[in-house]
Biopython code that builds the backbone (N, CA, C, O; Angstrom):
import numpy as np
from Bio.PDB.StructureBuilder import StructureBuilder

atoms = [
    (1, "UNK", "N", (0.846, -1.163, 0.000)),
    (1, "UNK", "CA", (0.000, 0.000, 0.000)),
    (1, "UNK", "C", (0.895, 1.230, 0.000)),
    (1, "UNK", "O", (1.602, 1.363, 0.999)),
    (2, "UNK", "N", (0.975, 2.079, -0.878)),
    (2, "UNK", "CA", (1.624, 3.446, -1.046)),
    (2, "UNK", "C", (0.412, 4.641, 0.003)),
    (2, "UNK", "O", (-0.798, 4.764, 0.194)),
    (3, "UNK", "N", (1.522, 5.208, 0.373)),
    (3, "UNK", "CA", (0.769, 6.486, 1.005)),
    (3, "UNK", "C", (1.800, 7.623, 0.904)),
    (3, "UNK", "O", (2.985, 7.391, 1.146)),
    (4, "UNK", "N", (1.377, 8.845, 0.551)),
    (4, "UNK", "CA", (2.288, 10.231, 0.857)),
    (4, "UNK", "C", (2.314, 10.319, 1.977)),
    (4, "UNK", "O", (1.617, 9.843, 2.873)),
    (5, "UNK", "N", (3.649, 11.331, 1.941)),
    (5, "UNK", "CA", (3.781, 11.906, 3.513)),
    (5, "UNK", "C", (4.256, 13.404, 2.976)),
    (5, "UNK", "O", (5.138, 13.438, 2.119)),
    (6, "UNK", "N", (3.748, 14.504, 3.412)),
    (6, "UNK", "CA", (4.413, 15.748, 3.271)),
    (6, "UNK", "C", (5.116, 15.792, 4.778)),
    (6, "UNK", "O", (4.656, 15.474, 5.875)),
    (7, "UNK", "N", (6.673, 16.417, 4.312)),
    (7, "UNK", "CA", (7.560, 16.876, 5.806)),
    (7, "UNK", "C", (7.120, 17.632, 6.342)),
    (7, "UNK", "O", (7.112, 18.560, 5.532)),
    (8, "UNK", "N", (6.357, 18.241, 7.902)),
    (8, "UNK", "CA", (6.015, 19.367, 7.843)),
    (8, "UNK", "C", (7.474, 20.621, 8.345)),
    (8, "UNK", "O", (7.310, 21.622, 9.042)),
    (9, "UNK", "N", (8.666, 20.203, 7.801)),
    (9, "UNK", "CA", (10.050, 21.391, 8.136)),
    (9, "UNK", "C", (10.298, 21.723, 6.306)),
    (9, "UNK", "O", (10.342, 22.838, 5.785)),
    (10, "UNK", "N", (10.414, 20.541, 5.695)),
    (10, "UNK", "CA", (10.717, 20.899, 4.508)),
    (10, "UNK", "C", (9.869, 21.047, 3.061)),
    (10, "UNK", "O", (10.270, 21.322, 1.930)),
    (11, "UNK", "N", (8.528, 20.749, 3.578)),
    (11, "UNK", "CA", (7.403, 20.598, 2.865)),
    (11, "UNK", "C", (7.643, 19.171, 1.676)),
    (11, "UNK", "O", (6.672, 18.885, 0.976)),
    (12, "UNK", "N", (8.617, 18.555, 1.557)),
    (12, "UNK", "CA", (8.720, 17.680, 0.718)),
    (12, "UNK", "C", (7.585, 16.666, 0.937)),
    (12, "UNK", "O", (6.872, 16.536, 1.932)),
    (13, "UNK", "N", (7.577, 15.938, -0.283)),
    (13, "UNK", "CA", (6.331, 14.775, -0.460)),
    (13, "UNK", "C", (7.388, 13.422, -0.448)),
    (13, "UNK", "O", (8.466, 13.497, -1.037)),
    (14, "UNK", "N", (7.049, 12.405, 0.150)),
    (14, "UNK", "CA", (7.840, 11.255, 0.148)),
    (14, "UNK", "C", (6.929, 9.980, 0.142)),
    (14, "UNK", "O", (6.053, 10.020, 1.007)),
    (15, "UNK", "N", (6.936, 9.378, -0.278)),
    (15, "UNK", "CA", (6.066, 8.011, -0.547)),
    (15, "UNK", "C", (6.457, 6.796, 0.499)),
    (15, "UNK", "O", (7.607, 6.632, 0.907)),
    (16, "UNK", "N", (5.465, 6.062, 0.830)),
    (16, "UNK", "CA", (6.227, 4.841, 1.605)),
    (16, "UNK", "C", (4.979, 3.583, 1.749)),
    (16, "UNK", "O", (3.813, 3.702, 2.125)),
    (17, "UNK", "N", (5.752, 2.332, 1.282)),
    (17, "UNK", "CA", (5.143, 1.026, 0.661)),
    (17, "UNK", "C", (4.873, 0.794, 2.097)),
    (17, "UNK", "O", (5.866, 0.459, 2.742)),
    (18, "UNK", "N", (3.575, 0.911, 2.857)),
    (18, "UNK", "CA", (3.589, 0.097, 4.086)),
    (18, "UNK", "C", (2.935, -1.177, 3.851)),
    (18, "UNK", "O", (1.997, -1.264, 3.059)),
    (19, "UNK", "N", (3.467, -2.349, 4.617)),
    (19, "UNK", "CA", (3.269, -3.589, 5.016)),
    (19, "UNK", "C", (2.289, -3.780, 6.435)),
    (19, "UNK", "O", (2.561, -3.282, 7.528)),
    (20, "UNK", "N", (1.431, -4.385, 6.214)),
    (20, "UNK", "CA", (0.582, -4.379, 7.545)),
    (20, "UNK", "C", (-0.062, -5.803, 7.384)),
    (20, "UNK", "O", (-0.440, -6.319, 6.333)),
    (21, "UNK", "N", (-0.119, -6.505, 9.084)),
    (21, "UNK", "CA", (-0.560, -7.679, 9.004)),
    (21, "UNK", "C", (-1.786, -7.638, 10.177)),
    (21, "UNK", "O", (-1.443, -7.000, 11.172)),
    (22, "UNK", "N", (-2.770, -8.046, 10.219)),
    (22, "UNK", "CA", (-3.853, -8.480, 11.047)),
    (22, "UNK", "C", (-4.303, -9.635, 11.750)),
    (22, "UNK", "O", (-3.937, -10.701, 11.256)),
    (23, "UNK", "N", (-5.008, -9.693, 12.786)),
    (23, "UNK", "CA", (-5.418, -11.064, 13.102)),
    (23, "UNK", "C", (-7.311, -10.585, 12.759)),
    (23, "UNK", "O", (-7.591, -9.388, 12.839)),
    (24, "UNK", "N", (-8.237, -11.418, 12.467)),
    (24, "UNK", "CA", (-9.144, -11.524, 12.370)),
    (24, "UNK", "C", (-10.107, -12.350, 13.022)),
    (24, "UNK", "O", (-10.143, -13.430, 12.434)),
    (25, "UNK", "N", (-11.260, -12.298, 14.410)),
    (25, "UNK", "CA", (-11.463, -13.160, 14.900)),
    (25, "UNK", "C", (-13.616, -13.069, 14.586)),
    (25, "UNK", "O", (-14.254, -12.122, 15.046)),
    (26, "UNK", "N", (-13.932, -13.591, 14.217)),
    (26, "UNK", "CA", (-15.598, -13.841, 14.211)),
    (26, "UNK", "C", (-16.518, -14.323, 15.480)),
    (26, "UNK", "O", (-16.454, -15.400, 16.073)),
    (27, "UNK", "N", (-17.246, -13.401, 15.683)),
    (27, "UNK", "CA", (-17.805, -13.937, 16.896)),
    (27, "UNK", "C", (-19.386, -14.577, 16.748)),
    (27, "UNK", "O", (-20.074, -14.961, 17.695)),
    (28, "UNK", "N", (-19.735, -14.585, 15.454)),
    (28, "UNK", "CA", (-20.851, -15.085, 14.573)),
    (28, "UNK", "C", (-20.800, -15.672, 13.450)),
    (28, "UNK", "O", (-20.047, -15.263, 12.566)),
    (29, "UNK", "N", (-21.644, -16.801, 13.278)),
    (29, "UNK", "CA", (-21.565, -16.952, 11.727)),
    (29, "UNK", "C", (-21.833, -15.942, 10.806)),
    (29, "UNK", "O", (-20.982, -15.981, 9.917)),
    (30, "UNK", "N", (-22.789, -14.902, 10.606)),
    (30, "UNK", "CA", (-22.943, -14.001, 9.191)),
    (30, "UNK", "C", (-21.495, -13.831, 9.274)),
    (30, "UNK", "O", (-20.558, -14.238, 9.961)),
    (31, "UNK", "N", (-21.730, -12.983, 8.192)),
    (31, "UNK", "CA", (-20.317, -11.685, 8.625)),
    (31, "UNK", "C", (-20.959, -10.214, 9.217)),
    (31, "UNK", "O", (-20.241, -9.387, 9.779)),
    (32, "UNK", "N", (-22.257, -10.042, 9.025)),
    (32, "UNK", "CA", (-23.140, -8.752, 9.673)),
    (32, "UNK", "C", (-23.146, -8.918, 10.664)),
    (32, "UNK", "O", (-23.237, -7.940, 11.405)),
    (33, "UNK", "N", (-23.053, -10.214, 11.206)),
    (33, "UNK", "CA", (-22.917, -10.314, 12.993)),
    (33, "UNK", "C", (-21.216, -9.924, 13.308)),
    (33, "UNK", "O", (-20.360, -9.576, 12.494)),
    (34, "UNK", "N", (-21.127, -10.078, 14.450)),
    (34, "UNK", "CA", (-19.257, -9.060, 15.065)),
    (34, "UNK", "C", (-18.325, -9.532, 14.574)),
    (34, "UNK", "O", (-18.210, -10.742, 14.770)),
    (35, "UNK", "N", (-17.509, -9.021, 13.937)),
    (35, "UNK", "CA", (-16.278, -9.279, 13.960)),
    (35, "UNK", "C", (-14.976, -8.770, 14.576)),
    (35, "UNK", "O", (-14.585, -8.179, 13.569)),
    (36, "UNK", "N", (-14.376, -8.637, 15.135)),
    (36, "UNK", "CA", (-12.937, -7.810, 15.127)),
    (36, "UNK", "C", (-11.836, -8.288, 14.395)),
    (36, "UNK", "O", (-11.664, -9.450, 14.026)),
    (37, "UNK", "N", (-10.899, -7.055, 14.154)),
    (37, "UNK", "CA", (-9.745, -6.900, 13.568)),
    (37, "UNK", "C", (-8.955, -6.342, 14.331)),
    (37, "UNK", "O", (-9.239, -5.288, 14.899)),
    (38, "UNK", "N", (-7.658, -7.051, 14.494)),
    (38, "UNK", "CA", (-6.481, -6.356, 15.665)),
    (38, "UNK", "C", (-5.339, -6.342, 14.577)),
    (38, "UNK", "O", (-4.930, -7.273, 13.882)),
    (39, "UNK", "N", (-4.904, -4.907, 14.629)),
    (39, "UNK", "CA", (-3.428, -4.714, 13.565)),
    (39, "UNK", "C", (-2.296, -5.511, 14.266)),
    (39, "UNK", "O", (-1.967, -5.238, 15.421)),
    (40, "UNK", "N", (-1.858, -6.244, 13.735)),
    (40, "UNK", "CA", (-0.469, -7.037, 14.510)),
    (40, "UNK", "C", (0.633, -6.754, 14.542)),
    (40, "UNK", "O", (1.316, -7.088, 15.510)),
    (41, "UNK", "N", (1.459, -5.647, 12.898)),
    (41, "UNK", "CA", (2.261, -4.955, 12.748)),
    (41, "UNK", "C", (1.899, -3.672, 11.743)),
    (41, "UNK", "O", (0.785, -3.521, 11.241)),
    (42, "UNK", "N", (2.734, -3.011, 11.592)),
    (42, "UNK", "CA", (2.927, -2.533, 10.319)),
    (42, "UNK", "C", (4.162, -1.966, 10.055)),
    (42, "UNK", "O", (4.718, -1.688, 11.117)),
    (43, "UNK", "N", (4.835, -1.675, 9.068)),
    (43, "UNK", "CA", (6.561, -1.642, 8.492)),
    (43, "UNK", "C", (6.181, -0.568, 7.294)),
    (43, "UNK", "O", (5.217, -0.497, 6.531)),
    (44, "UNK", "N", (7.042, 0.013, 7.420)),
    (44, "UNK", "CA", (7.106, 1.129, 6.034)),
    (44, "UNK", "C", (8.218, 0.209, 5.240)),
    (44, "UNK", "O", (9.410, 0.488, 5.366)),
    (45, "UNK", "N", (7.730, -1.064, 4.293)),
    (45, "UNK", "CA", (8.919, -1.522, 3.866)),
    (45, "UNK", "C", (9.728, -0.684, 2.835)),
    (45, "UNK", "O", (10.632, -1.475, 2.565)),
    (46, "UNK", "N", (9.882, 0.064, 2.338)),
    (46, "UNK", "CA", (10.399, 1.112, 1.522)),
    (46, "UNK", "C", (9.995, 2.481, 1.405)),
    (46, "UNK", "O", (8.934, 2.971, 1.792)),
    (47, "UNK", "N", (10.739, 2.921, 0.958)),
    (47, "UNK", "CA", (10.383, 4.952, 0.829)),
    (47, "UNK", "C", (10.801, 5.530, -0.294)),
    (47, "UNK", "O", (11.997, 5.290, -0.460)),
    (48, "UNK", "N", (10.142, 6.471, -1.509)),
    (48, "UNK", "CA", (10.307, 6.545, -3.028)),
    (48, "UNK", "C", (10.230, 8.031, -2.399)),
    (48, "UNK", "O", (9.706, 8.426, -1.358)),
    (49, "UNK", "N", (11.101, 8.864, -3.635)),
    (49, "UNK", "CA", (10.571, 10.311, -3.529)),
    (49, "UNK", "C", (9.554, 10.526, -4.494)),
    (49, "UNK", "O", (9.260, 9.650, -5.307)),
    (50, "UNK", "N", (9.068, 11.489, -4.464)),
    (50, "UNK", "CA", (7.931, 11.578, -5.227)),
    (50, "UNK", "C", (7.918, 11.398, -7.199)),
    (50, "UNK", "O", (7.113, 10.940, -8.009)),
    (51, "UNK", "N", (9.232, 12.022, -7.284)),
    (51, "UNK", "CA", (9.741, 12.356, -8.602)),
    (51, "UNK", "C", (9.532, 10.871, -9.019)),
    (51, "UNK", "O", (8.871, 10.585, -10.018)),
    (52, "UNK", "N", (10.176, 9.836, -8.139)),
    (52, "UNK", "CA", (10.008, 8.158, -8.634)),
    (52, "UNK", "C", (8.847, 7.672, -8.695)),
    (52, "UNK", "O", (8.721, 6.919, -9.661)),
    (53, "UNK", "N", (7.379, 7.854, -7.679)),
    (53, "UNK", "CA", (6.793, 7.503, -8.428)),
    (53, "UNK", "C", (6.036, 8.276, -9.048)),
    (53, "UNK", "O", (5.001, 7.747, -9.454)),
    (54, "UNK", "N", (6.155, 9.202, -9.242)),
    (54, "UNK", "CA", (5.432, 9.703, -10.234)),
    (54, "UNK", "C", (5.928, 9.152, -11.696)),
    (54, "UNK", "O", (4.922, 8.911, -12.362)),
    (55, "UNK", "N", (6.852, 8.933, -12.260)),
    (55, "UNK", "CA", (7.189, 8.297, -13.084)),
    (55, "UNK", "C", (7.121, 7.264, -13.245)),
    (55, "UNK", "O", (7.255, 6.987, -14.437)),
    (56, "UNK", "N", (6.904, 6.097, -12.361)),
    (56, "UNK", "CA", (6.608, 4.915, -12.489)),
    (56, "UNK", "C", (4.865, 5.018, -12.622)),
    (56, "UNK", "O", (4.282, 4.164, -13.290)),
    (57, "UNK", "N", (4.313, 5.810, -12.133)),
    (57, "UNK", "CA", (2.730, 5.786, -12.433)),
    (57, "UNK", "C", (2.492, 6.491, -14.112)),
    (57, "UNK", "O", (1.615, 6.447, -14.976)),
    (58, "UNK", "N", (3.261, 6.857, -14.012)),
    (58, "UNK", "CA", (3.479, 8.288, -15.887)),
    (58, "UNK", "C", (3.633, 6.825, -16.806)),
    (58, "UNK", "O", (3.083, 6.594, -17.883)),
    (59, "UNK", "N", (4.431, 6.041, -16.139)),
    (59, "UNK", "CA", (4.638, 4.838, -16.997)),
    (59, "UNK", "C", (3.404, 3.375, -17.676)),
    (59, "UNK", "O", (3.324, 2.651, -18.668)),
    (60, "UNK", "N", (2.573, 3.638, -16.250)),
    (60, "UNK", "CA", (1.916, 2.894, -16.039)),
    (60, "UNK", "C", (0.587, 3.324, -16.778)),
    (60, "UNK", "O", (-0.151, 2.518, -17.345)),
    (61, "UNK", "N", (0.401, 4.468, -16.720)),
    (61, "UNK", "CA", (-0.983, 4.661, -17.632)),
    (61, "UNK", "C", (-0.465, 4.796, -19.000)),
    (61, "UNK", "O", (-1.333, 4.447, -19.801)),
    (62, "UNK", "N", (0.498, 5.127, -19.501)),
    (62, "UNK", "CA", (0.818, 4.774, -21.010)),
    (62, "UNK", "C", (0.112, 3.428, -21.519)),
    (62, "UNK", "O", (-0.367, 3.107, -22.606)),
    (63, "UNK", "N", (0.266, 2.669, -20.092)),
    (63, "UNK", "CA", (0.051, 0.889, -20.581)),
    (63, "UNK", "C", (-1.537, 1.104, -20.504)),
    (63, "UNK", "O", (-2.351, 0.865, -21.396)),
    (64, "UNK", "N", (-1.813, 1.686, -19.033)),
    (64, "UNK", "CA", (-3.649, 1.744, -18.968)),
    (64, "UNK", "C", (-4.320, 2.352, -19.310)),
    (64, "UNK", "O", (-5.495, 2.265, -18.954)),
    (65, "UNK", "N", (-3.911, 3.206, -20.117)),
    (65, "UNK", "CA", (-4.532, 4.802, -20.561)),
    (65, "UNK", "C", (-4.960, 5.681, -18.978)),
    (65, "UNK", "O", (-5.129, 5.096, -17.908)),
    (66, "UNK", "N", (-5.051, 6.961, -19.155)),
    (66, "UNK", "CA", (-5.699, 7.589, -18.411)),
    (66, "UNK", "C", (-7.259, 7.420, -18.101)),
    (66, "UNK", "O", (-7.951, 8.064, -17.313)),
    (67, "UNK", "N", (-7.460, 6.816, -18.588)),
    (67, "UNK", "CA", (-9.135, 6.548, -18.133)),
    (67, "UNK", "C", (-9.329, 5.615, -16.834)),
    (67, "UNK", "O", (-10.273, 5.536, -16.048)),
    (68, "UNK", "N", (-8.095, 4.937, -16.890)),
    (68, "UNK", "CA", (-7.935, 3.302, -15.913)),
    (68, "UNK", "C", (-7.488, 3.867, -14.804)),
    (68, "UNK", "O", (-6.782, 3.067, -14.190)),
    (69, "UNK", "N", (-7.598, 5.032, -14.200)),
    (69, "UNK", "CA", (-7.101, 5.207, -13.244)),
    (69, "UNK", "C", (-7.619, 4.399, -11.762)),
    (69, "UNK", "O", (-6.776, 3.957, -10.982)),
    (70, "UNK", "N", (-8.699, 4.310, -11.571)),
    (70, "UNK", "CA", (-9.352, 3.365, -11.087)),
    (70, "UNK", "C", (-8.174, 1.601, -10.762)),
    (70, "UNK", "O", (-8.014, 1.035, -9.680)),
    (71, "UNK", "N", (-7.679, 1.262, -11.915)),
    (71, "UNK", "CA", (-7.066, -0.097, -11.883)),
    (71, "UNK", "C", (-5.864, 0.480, -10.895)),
    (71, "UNK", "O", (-5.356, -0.085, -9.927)),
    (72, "UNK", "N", (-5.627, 1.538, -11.346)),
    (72, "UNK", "CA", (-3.534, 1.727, -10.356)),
    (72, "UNK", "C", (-4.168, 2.079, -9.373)),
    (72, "UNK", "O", (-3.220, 1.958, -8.598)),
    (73, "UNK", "N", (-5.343, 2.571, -8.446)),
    (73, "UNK", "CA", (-5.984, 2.413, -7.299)),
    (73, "UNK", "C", (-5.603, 0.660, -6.804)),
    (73, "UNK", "O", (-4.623, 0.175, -6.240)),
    (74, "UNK", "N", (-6.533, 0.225, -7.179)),
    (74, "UNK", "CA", (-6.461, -1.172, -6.844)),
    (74, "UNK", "C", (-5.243, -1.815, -6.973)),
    (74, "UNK", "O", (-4.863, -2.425, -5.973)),
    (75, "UNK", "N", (-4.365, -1.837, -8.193)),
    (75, "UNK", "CA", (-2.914, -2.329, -7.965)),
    (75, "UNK", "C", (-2.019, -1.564, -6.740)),
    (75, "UNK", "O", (-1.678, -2.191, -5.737)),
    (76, "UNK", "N", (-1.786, -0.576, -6.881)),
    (76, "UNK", "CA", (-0.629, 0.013, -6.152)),
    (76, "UNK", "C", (-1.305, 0.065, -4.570)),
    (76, "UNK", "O", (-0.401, -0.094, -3.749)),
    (77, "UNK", "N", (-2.336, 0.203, -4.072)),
    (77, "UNK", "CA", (-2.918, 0.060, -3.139)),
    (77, "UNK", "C", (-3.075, 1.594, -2.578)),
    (77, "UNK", "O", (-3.129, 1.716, -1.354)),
    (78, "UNK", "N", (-3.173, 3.084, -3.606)),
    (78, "UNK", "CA", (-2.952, 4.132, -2.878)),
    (78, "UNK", "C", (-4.159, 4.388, -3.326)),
    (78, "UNK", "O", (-4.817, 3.905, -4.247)),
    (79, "UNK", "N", (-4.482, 5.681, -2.112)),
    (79, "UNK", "CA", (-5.792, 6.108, -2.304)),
    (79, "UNK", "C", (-5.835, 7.400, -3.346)),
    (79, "UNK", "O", (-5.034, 8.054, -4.014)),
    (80, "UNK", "N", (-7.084, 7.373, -3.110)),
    (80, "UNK", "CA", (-7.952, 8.247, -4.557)),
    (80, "UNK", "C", (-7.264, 9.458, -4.735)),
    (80, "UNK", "O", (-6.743, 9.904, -5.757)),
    (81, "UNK", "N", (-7.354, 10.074, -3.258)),
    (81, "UNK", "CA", (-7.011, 11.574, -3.020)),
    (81, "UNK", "C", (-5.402, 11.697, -3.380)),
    (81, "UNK", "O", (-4.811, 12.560, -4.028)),
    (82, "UNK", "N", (-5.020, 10.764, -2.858)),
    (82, "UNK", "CA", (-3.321, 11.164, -3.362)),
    (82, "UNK", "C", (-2.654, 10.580, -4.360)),
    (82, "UNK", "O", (-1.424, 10.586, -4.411)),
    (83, "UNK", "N", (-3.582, 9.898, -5.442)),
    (83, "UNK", "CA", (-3.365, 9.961, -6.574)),
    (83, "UNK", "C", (-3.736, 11.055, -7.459)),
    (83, "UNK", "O", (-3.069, 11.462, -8.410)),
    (84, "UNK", "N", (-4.869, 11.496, -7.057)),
    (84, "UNK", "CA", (-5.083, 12.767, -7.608)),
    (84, "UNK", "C", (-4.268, 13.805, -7.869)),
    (84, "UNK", "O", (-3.954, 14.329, -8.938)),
    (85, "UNK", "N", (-3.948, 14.050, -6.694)),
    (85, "UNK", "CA", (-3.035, 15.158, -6.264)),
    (85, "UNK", "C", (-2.245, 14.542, -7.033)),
    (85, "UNK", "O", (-2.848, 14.972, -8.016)),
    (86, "UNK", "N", (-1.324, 13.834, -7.552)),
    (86, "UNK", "CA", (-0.085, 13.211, -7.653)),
    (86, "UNK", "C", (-0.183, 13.329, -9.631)),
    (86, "UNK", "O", (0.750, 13.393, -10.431)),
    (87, "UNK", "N", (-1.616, 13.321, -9.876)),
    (87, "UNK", "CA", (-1.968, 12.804, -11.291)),
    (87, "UNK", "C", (-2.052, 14.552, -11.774)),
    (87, "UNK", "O", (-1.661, 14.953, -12.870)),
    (88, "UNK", "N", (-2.658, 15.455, -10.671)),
    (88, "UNK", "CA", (-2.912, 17.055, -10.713)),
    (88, "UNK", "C", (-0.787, 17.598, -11.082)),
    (88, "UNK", "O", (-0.264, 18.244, -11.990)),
    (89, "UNK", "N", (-0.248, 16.942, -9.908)),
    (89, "UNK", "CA", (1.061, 17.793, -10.449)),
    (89, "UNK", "C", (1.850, 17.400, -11.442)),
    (89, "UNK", "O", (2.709, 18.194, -11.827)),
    (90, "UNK", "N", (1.733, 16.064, -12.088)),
    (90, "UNK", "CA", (1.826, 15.810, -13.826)),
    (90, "UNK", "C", (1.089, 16.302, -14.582)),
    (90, "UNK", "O", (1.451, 15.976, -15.712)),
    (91, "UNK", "N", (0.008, 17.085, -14.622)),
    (91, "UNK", "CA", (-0.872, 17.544, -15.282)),
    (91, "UNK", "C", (-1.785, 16.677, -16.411)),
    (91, "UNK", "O", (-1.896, 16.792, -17.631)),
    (92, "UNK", "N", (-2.324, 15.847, -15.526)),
    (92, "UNK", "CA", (-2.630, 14.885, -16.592)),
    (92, "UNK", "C", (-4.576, 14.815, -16.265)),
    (92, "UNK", "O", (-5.293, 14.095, -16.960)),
]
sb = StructureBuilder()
sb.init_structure("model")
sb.init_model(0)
sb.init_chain("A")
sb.init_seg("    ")
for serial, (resi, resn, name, xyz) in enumerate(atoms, 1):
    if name == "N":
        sb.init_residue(resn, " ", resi, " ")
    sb.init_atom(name, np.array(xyz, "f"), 0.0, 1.0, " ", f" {name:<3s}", serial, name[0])
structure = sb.get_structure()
């Protein structure tokens, strides 16, 4: 899962692949009946500056067109808003 981070000393944008694992326990058969979720870890396994991925995403809709933006949601695991933003300062 990609997420931004702006610095708040240097204003820079920095990216980082977090890793996160869960335990999941059911206390009903539906699934509308309770469930909980307990986070077990999470790891920033890597950190991109922005310039990288933005170019690796510049790359990626060549392949998906700009219309597919929707699919590099679901692949890359980042959200809407900071792809936007990210898709706004390529001007695309």
């Amino acid at each position: 899962m990609l997420f931004d981070v702006e610095c708040p000393h240097c204003k820079r944008v920095i990216w980082c692949d977090l890793v996160f694992s869960y335990g999941r326990k059911v206390y009903a058969q539906s699934l509308l009946d309770l469930e909980e979720y307990t986070l077990k870890y999470a790891k920033v396994e890597e950190v991109f500056t922005e310039d990288e991925v933005a170019e690796y995403i510049k790359k990626c809709l060549e392949i998906l067109k700009p219309e597919n933006t929707e699919e590099l949601l679901r692949i890359f695991g980042i959200g809407k808003e900071s792809l936007n933003k990210l898709l706004k300062r390529l001007e695309m």
